[in-house]
FIBAVO-789214 format. One line per 3 residues: number of its first residue (from 0); their letters; for each residue x, y, z of C-alpha. Coordinates in Angstrom, 2 decimals. Layout:
BEGIN
NUM	A	X,Y,Z ~ ...
***
This chain:
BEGIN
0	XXX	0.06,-11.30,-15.70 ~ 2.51,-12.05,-12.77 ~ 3.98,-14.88,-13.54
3	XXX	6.14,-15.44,-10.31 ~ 7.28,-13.78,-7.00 ~ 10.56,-12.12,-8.67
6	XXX	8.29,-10.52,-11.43 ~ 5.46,-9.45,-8.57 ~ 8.12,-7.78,-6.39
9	XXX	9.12,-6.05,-9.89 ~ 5.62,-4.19,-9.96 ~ 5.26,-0.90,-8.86
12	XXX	1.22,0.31,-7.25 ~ 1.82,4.06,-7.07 ~ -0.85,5.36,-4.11
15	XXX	-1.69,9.16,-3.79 ~ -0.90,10.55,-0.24 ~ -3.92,13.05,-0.72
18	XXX	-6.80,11.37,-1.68 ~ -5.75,7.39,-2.09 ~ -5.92,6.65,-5.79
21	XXX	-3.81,4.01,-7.21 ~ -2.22,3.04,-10.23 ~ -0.25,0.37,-11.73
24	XXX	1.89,0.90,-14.77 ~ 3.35,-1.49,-16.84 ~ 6.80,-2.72,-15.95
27	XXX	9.70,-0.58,-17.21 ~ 6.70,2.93,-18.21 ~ 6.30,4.25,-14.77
30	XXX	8.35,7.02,-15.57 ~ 6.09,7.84,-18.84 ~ 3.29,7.61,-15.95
33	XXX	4.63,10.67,-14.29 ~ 5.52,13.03,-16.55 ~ 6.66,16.86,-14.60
36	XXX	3.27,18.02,-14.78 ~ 1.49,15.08,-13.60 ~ -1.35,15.28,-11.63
39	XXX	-3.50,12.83,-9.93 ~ -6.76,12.20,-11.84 ~ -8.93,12.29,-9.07
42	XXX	-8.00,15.13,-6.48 ~ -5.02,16.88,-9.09 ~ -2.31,16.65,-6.23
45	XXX	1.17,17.10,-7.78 ~ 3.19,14.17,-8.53 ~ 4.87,14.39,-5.85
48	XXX	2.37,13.30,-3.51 ~ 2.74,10.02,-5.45 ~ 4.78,6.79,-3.33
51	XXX	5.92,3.75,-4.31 ~ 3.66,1.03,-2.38 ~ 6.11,-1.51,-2.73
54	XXX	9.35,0.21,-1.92 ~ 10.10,-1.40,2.08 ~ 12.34,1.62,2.21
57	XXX	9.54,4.16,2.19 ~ 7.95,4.79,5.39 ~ 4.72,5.51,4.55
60	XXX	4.84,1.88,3.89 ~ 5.76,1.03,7.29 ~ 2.53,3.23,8.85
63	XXX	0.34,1.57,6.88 ~ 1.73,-1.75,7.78 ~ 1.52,-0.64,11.82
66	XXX	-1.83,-0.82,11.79 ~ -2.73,-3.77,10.09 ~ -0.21,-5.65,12.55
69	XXX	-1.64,-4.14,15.18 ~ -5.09,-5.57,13.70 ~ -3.72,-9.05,13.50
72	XXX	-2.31,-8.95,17.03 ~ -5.88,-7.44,18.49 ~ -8.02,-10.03,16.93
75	XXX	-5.44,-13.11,17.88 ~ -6.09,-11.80,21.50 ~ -9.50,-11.40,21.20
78	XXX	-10.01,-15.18,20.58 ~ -7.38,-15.72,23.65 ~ -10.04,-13.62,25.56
81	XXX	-12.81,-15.66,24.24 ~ -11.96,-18.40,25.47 ~ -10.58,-17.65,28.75
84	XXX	-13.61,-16.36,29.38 ~ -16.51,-17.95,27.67 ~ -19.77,-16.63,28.21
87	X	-21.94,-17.88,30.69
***
């Protein structure tokens, strides 16, 4: 259980690029997660396919994060729209 923000930006959610499964091991036993023959439970993509959801560095981080801003900003202007131009 997280008990603050330092130990939740200590977690690590590992995401599969292939198929989307994630997994969170405990803190300090993700490298006993991803042992050289690893492969994803669900689809069997190699370890390697395997990123870091929390690392800002990683930029499959920052496409998924594109999107969702781009979400945000769509639906603020969407209620701009609204109510420029209420419906008759």
């Amino acid at each position: 259980i997280v008990q603050d923000e330092t130990e939740e930006a200590e977690l690590h959610v590992f995401a599969c690029a292939a198929c989307g499964f994630e997994m969170m091991p405990a803190k300090g036993r993700e490298g006993k997660f991803f042992p050289d023959k690893f492969k994803c439970p669900i689809c069997g993509a190699d370890k390697d396919q395997f990123w870091d959801m929390n690392d800002p560095d990683d930029p499959r981080n920052k496409e998924e994060a594109e999107p969702e801003a781009k979400e945000s900003a769509g639906k603020a202007t969407k209620g701009a729209d609204d109510k420029a131009n209420p419906k008759a």
